[in-house]
N, C-alpha and C positions, 0 to 999 in steps of 0.2 A: 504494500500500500504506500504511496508518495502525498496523494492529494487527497484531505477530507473536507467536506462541505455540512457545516451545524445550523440550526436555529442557534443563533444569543439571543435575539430580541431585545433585551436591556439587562444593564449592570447593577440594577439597582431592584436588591431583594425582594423589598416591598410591592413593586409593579409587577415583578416576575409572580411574586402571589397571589398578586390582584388577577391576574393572568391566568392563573390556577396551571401552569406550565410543570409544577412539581420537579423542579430547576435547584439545586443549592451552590450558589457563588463558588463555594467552598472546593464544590467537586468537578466546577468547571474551571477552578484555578489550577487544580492539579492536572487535570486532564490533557489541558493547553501546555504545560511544561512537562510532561508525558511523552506526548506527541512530539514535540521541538527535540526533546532526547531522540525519539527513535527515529529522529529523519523526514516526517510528516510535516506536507505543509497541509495547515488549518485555514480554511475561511468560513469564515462565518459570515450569518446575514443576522441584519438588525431592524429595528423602526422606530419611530418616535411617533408621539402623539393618541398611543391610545388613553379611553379613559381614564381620565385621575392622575395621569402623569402631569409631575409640577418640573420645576427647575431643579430643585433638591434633587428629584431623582434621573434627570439629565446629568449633572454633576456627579454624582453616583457612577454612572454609567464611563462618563470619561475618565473618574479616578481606576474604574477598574481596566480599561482597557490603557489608559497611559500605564500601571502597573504590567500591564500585560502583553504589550503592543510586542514585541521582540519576538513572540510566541506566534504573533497573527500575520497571516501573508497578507488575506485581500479581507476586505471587509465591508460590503456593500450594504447602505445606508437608504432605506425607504420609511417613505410616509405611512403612516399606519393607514388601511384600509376594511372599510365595512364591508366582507362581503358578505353576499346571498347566502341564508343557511346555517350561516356559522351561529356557534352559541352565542356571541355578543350581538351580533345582529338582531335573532330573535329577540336576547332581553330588553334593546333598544326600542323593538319594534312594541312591544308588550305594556314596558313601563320607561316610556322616554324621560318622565320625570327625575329619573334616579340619574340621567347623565344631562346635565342642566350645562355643564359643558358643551357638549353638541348645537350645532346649532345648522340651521337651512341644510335641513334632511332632504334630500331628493333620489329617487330611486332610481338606477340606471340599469334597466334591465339587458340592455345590450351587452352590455361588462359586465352583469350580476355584482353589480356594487351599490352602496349608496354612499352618494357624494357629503361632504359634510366638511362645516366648520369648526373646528376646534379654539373656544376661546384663549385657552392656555399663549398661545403661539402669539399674541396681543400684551402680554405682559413683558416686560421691558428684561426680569429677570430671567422667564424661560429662554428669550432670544440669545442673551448674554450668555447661558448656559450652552444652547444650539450653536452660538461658534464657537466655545472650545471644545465641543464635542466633534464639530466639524473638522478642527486642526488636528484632533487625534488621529482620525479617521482617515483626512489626505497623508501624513505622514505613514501608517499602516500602507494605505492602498499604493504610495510612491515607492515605497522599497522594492528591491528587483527580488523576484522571486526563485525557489528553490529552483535548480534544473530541471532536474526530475519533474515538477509540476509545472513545468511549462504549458508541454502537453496539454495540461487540463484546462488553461486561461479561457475563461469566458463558455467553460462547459459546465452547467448544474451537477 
């Protein structure tokens, strides 16, 4: 094995629960310096902006992966998305109340997504937090990668 491809979605315990992902930092700290032992390059994918995510745990997220960065070859960066189906969606769909964040729901059934505002991403600290999450993230994705995973650039 040369090249592994993970869910991270975020560095920050608390959203990973919220998430209900059943994820422990812990065991994906060692895992990343595991892998870097035995010659594996890691990529991992991520998101920002799902429910209840603040700046605190955008912060979070880039202390773990600045801790971690040397471990991670690529690390592609996506906006959290609603889709069709999924268990967030339904509970969205059910009791929109409980995410008073969300805002101009609109269902897009051609992409089985719905489109939506996230107010967090308005607050001056989430932003602040969003670029140095961002800096982590291009220095990760600028470094040249393992040989051996060459190969695999730009393959899921």
């Amino acid at each position: 094995m040369v090249r592994l491809t993970t869910g991270f979605e975020s560095g920050s315990q608390r959203m990973l629960d919220t998430m209900a992902k059943g994820v422990d930092l812990g065991v994906t700290s060692r895992f990343l310096a595991d892998a870097y032992r035995c010659g594996i390059s890691v990529r991992m994918t991520m998101f920002t902006g799902y429910p209840g995510e603040k700046a605190e745990d955008i912060a979070a997220t880039t202390a773990f992966l600045e801790k971690h960065e040397h471990f991670i070859e690529r690390l592609p960066l996506y906006r959290f998305q609603i889709m069709s189906g999924t268990t967030i969606a339904r509970q969205i769909e059910r009791k929109p109340q409980r995410f008073p964040q969300l805002s101009n729901l609109k269902h897009n059934h051609a992409e089985a997504l719905t489109e939506h505002d996230y107010a967090e991403t308005a607050d001056r600290s989430y932003r602040r937090a969003m670029s140095g999450l961002f800096s982590v993230v291009h220095a990760i994705n600028r470094k040249p990668l393992n040989t051996a995973a060459r190969a695999f650039e730009g393959v899921m």
